[in-house]
C-alpha positions as CSV (number, residue, x, y, z in Angstrom):
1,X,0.0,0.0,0.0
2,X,0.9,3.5,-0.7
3,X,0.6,6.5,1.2
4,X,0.8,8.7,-2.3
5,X,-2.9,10.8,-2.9
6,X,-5.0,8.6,-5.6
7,X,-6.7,10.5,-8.3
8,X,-9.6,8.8,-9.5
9,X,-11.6,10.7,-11.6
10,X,-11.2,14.5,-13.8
11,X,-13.2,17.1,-12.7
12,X,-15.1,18.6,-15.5
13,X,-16.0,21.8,-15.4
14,X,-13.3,22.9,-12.8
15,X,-11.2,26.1,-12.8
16,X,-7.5,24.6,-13.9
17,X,-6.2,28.4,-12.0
18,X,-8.0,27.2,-8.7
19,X,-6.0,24.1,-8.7
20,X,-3.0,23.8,-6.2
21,X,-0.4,22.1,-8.7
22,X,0.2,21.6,-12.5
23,X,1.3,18.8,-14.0
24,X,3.0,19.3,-17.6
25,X,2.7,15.9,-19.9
26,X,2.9,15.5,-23.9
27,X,0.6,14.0,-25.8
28,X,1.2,10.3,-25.0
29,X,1.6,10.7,-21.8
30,X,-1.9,12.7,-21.2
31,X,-3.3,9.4,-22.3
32,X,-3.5,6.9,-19.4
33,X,-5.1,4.8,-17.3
34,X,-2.9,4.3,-14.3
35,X,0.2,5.8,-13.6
36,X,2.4,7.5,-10.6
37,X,3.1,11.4,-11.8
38,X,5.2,14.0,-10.3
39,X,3.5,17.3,-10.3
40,X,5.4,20.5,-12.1
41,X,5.9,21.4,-7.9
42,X,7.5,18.2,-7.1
43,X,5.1,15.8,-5.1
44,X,4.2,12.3,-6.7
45,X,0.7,10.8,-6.7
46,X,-0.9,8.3,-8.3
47,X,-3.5,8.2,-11.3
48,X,-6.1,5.4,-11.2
49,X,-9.6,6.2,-13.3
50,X,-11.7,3.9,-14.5
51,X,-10.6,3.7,-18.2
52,X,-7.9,5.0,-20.5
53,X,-8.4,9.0,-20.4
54,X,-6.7,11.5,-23.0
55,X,-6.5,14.3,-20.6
56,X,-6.6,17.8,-22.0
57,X,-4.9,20.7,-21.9
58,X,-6.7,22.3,-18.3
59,X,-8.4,19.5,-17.4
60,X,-8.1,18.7,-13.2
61,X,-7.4,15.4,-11.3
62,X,-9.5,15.4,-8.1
63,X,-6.9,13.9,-5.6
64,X,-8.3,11.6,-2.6
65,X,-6.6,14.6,-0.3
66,X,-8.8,17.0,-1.4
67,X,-6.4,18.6,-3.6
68,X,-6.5,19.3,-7.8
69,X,-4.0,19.2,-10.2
70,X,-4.4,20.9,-13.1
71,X,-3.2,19.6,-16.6
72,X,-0.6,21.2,-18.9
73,X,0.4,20.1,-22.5
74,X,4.1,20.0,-22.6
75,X,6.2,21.7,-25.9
76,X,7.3,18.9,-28.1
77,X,8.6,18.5,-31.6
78,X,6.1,18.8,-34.1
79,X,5.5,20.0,-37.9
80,X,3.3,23.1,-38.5
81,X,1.5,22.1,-41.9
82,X,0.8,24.8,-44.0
83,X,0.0,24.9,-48.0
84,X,-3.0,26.1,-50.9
85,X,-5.4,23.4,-49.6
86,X,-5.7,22.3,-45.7
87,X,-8.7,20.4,-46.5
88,X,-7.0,17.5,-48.9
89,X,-3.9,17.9,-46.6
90,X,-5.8,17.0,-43.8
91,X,-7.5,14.1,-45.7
92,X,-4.4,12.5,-46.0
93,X,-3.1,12.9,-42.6
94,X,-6.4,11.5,-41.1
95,X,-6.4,8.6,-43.6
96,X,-3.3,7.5,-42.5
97,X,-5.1,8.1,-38.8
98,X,-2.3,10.2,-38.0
99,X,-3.7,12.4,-34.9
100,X,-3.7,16.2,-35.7
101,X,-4.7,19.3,-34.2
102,X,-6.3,22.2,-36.7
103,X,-5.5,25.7,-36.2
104,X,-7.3,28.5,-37.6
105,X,-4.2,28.7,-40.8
106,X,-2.6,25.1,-40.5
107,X,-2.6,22.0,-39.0
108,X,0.3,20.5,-36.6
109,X,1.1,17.0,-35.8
110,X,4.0,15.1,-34.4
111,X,7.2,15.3,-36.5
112,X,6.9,11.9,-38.3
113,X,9.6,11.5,-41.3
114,X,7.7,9.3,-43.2
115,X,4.2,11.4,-42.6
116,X,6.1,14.7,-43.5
117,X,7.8,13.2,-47.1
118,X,4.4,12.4,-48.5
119,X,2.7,15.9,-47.4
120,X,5.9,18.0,-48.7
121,X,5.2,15.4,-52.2
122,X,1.6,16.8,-52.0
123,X,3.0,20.4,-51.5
124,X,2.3,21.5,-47.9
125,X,4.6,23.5,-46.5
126,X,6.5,22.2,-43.9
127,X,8.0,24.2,-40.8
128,X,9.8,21.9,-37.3
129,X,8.2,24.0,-34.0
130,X,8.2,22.7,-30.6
131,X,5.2,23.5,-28.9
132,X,2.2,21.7,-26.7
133,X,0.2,19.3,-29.4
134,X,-3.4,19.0,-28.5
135,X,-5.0,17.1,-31.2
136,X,-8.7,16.9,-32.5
137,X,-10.8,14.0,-30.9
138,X,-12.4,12.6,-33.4
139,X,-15.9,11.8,-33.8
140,X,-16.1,9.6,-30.3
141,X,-14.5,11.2,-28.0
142,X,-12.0,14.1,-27.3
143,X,-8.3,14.3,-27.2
144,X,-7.6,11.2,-29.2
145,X,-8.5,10.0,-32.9
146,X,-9.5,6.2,-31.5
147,X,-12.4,5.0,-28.8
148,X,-10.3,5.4,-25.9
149,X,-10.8,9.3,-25.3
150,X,-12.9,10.8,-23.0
151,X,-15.9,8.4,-23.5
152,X,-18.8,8.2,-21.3
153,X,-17.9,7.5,-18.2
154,X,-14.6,8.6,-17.7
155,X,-15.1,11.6,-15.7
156,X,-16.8,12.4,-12.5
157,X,-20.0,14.3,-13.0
């Protein structure tokens, strides 16, 4: 047994600036089911919900101490996709069911070499960035292109 606070379910709805810790993860790592993190302030606890949860950018983990952590999107490397048509570029990305995250002039995913040669072949503009990647959920759930996002169920109402 563990004497490390157990988060158990998100709190929807909460104010991510009333929590009393941040916790900054990338994109993979916002998706989980059960894990031990380390807040950005340095105390550990333990993530235990009911089902794989892609966590958002603000979203809060209700601690079994009372306390809430609030969710950050960590910078990491990913492609800024620019070009004449964001529409067929973005048909080709999800096709492959590359996750992707659409911005008002472009679209960004995570650097992929292989993803990147066949969108520079269909002309998009390519530009390296590092910043937080919070991708489009799909039709089924937020935060993550297959049935494992935030589906029914997964937080506390």
């Amino acid at each position: 047994m563990t004497d490390l606070p157990l988060a158990q379910t998100v709190a929807e709805g909460a104010d991510p600036g009333a929590a009393e810790a941040t916790v900054t993860l990338d994109h993979e790592a916002r998706i989980l089911r059960r894990r031990r993190l380390v807040t950005d302030q340095g105390w550990a606890f333990l993530v235990d919900l009911e089902r794989t949860t892609a966590l958002a950018e603000g979203d809060v983990l209700a601690l079994s101490d009372g306390r809430r952590v609030a969710v950050r999107a960590a910078a990491e490397p990913v492609l800024e996709v620019t070009g004449e048509s964001l529409a067929r570029l973005a048909w080709h990305i999800g096709n492959r069911h590359v996750p992707c995250q659409v911005l008002p002039d472009r679209l960004r995913i995570r650097r992929d070499p292989v993803i990147a040669h066949m969108l520079a072949h269909l002309g998009a503009a390519l530009t390296e960035a590092e910043a937080p990647f919070l991708p489009e959920g799909g039709a089924y759930g937020h935060g993550r292109t297959h049935a494992q996002g935030h589906g029914a169920g997964a937080h506390a109402h």
